[in-house]
PAZAPA-4460 file (N, C-alpha, C; in steps of 0.05 Angstrom, whole numbers, plus 32768, in hexadecimal, padded with zeros to 4 digits):
% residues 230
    n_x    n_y    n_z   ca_x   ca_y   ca_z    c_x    c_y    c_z   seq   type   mol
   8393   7FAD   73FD   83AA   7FBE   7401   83B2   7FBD   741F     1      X     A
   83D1   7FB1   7426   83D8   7FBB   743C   83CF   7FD1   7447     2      X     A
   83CB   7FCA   7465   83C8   7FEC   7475   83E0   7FEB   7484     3      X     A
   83F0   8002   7488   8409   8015   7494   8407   8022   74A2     4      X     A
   8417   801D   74B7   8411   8038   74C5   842E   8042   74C5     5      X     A
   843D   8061   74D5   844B   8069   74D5   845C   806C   74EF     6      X     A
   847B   8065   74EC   847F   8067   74FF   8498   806F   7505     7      X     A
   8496   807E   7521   84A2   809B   751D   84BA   8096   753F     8      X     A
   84CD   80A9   7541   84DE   80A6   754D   84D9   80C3   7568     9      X     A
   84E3   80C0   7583   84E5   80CB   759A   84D8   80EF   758A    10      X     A
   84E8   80F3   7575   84F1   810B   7569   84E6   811B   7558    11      X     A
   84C7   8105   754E   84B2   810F   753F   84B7   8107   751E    12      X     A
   84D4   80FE   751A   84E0   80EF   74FF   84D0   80D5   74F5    13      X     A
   84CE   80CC   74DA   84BE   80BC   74D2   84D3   80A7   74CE    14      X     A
   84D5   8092   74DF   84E8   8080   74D6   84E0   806A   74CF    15      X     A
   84C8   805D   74BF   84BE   8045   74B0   84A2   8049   74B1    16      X     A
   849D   802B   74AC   847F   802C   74A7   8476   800F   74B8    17      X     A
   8462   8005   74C6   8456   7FF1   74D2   8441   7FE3   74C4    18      X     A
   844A   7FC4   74BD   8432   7FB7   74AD   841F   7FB4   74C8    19      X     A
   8400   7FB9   74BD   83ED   7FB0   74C8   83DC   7F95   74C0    20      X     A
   83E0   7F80   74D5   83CC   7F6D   74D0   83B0   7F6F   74C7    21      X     A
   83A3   7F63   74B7   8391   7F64   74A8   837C   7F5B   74C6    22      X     A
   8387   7F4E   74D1   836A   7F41   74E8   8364   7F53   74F5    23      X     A
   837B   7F6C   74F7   8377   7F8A   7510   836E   7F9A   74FB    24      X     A
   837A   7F9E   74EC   8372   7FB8   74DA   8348   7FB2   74D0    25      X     A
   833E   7F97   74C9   8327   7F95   74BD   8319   7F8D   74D1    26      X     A
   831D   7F8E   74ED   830C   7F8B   74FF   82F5   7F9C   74FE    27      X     A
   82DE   7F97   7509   82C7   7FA3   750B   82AA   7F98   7510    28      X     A
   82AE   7F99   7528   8296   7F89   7541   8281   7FA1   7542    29      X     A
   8266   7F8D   754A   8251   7FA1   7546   824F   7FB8   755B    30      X     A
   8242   7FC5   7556   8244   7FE3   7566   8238   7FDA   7584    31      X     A
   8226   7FC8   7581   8211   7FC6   7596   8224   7FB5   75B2    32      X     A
   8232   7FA5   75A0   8246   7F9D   75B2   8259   7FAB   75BE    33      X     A
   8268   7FC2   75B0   8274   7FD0   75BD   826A   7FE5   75CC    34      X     A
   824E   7FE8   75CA   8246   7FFE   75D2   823A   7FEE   75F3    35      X     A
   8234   7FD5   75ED   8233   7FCA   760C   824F   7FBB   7621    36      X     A
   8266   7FC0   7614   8284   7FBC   7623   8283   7FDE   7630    37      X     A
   827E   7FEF   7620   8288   8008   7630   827F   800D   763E    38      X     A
   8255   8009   763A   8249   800A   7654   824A   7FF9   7668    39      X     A
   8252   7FDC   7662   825C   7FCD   767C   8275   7FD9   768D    40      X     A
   828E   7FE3   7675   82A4   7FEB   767F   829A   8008   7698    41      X     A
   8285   8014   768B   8284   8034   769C   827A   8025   76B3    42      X     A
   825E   801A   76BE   825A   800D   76CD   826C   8004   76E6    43      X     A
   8279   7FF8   76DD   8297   7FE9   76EA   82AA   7FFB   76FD    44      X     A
   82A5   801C   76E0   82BB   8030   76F3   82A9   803A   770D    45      X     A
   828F   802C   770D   827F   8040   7723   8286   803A   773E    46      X     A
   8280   8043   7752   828D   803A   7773   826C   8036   777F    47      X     A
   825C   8043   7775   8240   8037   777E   8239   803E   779F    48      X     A
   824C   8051   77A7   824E   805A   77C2   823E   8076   77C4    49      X     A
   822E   807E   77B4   821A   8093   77BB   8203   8090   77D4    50      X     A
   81FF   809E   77E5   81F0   808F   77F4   81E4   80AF   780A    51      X     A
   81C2   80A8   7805   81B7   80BB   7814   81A8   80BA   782E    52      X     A
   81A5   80C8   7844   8192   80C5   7853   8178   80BC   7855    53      X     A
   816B   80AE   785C   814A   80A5   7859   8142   80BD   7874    54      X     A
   812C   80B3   7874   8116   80C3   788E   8114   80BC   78A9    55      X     A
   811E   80A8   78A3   8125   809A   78C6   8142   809C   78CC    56      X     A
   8157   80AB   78BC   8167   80AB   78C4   8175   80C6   78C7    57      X     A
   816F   80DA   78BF   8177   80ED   78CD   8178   80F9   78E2    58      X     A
   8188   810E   78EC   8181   8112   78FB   8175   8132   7907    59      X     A
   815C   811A   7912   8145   8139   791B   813C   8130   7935    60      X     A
   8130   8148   7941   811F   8148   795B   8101   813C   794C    61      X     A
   80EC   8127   795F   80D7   811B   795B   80CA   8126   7960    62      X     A
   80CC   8145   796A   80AB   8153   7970   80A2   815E   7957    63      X     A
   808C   815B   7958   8078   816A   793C   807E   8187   7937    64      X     A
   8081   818B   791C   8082   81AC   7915   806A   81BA   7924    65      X     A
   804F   81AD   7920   8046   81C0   7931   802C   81AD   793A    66      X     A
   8013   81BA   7947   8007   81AF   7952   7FED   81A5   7941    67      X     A
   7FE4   8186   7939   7FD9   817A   792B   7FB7   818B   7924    68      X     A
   7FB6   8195   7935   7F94   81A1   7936   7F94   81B7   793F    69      X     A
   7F84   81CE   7935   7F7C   81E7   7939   7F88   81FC   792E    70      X     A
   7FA1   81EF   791A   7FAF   820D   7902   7FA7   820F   78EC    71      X     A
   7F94   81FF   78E3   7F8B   81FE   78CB   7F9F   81F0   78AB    72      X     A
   7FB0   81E5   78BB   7FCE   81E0   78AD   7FCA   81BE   78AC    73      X     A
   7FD7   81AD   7894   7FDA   8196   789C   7FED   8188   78B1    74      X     A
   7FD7   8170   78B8   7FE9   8160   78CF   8005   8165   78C8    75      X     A
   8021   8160   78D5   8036   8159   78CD   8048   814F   78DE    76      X     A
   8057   8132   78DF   805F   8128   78F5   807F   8126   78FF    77      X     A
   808E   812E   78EC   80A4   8139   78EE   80B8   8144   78E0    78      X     A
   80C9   8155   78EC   80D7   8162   78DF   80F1   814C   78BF    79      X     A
   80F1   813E   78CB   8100   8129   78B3   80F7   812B   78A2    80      X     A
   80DA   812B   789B   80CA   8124   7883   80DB   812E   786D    81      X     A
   80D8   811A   7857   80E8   812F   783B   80E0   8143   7835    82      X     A
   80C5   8155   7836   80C0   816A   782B   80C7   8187   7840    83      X     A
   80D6   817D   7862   80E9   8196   7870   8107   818D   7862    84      X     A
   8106   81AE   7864   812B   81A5   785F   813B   81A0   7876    85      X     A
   8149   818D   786A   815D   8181   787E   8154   8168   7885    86      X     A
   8130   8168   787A   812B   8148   7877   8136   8133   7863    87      X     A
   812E   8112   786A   813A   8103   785E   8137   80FD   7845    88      X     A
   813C   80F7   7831   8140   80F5   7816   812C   80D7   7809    89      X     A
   811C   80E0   77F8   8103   80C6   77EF   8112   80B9   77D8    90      X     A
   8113   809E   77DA   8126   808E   77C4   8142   809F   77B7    91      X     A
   814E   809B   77CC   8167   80A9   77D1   8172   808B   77CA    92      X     A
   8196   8099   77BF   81A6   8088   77B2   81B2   8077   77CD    93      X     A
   81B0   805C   77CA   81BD   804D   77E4   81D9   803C   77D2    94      X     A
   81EF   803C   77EE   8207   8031   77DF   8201   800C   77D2    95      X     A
   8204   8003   77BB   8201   7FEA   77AE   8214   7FE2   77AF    96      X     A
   821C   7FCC   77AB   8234   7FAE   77AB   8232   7F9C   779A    97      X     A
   8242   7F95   778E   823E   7F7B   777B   822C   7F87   7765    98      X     A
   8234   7F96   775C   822F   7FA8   773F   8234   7FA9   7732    99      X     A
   824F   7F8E   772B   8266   7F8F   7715   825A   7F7D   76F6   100      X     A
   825F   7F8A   76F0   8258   7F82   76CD   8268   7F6E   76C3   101      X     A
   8260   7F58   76C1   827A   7F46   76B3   8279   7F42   7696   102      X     A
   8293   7F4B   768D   8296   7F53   7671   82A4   7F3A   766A   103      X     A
   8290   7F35   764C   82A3   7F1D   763E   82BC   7F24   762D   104      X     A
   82C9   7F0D   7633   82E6   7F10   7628   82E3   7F12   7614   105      X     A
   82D9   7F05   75FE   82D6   7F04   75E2   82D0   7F22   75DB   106      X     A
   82BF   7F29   75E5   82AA   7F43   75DC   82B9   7F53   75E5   107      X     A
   82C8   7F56   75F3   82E0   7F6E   7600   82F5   7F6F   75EF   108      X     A
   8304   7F55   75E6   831B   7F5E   75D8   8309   7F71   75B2   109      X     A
   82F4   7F5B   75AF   82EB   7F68   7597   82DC   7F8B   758E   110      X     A
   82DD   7F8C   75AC   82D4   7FA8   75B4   82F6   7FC1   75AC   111      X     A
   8303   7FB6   75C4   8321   7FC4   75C0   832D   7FC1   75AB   112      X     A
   8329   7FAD   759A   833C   7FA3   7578   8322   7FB8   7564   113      X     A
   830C   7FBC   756B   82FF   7FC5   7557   82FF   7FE3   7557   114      X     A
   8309   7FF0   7574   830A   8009   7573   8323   8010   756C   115      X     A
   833B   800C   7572   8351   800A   756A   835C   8007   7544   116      X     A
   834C   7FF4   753C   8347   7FEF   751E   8342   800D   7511   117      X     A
   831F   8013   7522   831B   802A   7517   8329   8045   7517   118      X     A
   833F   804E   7528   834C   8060   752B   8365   8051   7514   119      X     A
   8362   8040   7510   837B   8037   74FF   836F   8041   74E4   120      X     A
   8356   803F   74D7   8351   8043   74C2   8350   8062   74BD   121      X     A
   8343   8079   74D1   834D   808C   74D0   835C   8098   74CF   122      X     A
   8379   8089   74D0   838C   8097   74D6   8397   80AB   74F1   123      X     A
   8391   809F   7509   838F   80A8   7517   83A8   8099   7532   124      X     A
   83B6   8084   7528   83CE   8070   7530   83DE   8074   752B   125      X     A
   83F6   807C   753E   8411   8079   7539   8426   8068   754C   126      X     A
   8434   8061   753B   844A   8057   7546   8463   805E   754E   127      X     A
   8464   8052   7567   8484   806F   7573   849A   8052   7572   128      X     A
   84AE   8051   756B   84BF   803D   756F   84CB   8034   758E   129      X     A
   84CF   804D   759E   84DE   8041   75AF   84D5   805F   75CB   130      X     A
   84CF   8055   75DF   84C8   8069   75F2   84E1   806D   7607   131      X     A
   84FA   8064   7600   8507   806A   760C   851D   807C   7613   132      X     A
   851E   8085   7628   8528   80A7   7629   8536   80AB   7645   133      X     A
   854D   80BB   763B   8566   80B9   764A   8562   80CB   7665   134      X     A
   854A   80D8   7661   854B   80EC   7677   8529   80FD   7673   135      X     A
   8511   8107   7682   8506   810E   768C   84FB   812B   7677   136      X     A
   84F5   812C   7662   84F2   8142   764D   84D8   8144   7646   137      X     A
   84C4   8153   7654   849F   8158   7645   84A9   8164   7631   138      X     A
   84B7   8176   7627   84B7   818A   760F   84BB   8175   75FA   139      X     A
   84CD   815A   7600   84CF   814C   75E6   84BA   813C   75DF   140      X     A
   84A4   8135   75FA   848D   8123   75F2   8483   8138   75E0   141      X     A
   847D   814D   75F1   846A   8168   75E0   8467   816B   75C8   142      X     A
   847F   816C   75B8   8489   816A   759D   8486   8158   7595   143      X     A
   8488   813B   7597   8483   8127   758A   8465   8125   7586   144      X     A
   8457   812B   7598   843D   812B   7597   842F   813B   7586   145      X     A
   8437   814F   7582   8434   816E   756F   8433   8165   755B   146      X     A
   844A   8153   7551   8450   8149   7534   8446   8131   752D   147      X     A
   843E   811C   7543   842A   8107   7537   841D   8106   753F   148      X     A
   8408   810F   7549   83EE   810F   7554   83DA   812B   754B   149      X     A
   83C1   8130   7553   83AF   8142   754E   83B2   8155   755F   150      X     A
   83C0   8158   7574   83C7   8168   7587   83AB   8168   7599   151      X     A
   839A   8152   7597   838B   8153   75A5   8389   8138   75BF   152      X     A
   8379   812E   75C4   8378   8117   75D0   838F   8109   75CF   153      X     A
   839D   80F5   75DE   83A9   80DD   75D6   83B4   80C9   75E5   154      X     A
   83AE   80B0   75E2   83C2   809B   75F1   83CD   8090   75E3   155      X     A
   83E2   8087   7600   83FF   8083   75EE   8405   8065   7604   156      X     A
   83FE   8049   75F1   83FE   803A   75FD   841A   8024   75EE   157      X     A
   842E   8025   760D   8443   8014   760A   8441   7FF1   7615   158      X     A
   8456   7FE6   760A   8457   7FC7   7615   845F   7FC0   7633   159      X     A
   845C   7FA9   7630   845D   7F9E   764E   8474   7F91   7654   160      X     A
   847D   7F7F   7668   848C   7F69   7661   8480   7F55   7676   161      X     A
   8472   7F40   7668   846E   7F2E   7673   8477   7F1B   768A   162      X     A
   8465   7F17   769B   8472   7F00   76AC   8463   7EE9   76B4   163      X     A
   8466   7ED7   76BD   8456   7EB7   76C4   8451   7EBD   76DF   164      X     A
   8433   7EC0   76E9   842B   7EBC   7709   841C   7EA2   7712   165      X     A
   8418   7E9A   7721   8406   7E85   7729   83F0   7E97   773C   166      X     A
   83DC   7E90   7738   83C9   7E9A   7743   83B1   7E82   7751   167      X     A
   839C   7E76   7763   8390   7E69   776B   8392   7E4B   7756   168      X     A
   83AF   7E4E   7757   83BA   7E35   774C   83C2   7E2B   772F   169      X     A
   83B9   7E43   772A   83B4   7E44   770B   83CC   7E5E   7703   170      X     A
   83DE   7E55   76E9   83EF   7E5F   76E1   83EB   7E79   76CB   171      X     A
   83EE   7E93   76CA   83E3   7EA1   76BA   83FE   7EB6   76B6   172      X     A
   83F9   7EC4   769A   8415   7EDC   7698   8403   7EFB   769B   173      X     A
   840F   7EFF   76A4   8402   7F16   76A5   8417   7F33   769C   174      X     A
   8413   7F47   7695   8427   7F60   7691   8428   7F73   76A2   175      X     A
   8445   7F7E   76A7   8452   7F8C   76BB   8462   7FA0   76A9   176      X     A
   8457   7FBB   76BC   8468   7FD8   76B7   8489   7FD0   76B7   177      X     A
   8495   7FDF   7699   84B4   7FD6   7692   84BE   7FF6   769F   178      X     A
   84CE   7FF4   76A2   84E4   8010   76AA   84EA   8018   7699   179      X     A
   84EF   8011   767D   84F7   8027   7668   84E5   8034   765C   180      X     A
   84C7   8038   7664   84BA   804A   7661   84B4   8060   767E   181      X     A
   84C3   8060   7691   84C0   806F   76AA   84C5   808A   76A1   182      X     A
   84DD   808E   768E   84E3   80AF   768C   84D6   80B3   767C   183      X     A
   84C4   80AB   7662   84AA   80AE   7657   8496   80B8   765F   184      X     A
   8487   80A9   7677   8475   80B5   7685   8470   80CB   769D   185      X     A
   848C   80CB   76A1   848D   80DF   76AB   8491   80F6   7699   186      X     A
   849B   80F9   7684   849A   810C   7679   8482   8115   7666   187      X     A
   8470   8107   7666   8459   810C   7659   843E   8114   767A   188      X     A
   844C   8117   768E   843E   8118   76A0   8424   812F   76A4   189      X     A
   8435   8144   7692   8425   8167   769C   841F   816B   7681   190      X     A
   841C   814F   7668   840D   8161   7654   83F7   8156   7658   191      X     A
   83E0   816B   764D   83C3   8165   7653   83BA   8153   7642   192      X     A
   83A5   8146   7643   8397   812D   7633   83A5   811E   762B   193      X     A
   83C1   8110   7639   83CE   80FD   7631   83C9   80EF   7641   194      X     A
   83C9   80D3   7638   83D1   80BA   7653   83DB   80A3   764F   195      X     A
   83EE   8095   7658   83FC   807E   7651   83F6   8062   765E   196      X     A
   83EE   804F   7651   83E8   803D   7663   83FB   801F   7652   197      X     A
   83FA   8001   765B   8407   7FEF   764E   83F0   7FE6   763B   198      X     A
   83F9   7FDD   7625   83E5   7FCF   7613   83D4   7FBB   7619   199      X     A
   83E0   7FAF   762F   83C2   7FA0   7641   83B4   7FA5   7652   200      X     A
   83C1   7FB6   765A   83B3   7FC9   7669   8395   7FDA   765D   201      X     A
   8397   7FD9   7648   8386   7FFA   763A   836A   7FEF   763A   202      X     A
   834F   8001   763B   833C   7FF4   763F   832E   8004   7614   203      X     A
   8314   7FFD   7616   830E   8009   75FC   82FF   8022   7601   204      X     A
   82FA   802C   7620   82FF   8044   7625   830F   8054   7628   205      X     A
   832A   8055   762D   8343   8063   762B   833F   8063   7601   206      X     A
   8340   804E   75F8   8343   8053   75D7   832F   805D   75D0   207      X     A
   8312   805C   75D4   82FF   8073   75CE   82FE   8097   75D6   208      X     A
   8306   808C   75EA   8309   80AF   75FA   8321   80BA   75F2   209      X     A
   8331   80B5   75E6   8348   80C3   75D2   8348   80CF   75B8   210      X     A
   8348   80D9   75B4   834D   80DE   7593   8367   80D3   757E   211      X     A
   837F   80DA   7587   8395   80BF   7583   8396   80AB   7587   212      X     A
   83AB   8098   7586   83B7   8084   759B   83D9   807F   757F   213      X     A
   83ED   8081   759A   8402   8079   7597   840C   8063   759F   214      X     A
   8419   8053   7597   841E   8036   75A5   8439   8032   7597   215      X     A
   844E   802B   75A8   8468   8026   75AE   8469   800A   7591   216      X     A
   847F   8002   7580   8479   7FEE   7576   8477   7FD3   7584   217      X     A
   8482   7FCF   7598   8486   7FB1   75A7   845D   7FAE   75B3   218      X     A
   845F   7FC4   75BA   8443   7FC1   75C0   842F   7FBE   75A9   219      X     A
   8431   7FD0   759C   841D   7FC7   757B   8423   7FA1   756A   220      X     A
   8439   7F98   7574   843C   7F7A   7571   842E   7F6E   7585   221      X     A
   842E   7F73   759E   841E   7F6C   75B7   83FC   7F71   75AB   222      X     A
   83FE   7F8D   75A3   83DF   7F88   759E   83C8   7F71   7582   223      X     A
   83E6   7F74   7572   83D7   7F5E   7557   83D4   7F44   7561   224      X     A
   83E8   7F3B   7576   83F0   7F1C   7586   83D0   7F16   7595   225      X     A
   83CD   7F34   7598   83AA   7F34   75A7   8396   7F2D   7598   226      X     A
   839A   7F3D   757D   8388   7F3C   7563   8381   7F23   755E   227      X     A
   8399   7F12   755C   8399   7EFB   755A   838C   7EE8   7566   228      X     A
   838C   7EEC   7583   8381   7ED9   7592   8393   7EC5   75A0   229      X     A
   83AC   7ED8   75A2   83C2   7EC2   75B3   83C8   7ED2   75CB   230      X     A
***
């Protein structure tokens, strides 16, 4: 049986239905795989710039707390030591470099098509036809959202429009923010747990950490073109 999704207009109206490809809709990669894209992906968001004092580097006066013989107290040779306060810190976090996780392509798109799938089978996907809007209105995102979504979580991921770059010689397309979604995002700016990003853009943490996902139709063609492997 075909799977459908629904798809709905600026206004919260049901104006058709969207065939789903059988290669997006029956996707389903193993867990272990996806469960090591996200932890490569979290990794990636880290900056790795935590970074503490050692014992030679703070700064203290070198005279002894007190005098080595005759208090009945142990030796002790300076105030730095980690166990005064304000001393230096024992396997303390130092800033790292070159920490980056390299994520395979393969295993990334099958990660994002498999979570995506799964919110498809729950019913948890909709389709908005057209994000374009004459003027600057949260009250009308608000409402549309009310009426197709869980009123909880959601992204709301639109298309791109492609362009041809050359890069270290080598010719590649890459996708670029369109202007007819500008009064969109701005008007979805001040509702909470929303966020809009382009369909190539989206990682399978934005689609996990949601509870929705809305996707524009030009973009839901963009994403099966993905499914596909083109």
């Amino acid at each position: 049986m075909a799977t459908t999704l629904k798809k709905f207009n600026l206004n919260g109206e049901e104006v058709g239905k969207v065939d789903v490809l059988d290669a997006l809709a029956e996707k389903n990669a193993e867990s272990q795989l996806i469960k090591d894209y996200i932890v490569a992906l979290r990794r990636n968001f880290r900056q790795w710039s935590a970074n503490t004092k050692g014992r030679s580097e703070v700064n203290h006066t070198t005279r002894k707390p007190h005098p080595q013989k005759g208090g009945g107290r142990s030796r002790q040779g300076s105030l730095a030591a980690p166990h005064y306060k304000g001393g230096g810190r024992v396997f303390g976090p130092k800033p790292k470099f070159d920490q980056h996780v390299r994520i395979n392509q393969r295993e990334k798109r099958e990660a994002i098509l498999t979570l995506i799938a799964d919110k498809i089978r729950n019913g948890k996907v909709a389709i908005l036809d057209s994000t374009q809007m004459d003027e600057v209105k949260t009250k009308r995102i608000s409402n549309f959202l009310k009426i197709c979504t869980s009123g909880k979580s959601v992204l709301i991921l639109g298309e791109g429009a492609w362009q041809e770059v050359e890069q270290d010689g080598k010719k590649m397309k890459v996708s670029v923010p369109q202007k007819e979604h500008d009064n969109f995002k701005r008007s979805m700016r001040n509702i909470p747990k929303a966020l809009f990003c382009h369909v190539a853009d989206a990682s399978g943490y934005d689609v996990m950490a949601h509870v929705d996902l809305v996707m524009t139709e030009k973009a839901f063609n963009e994403l099966e073109q993905y499914a596909g492997g083109k």
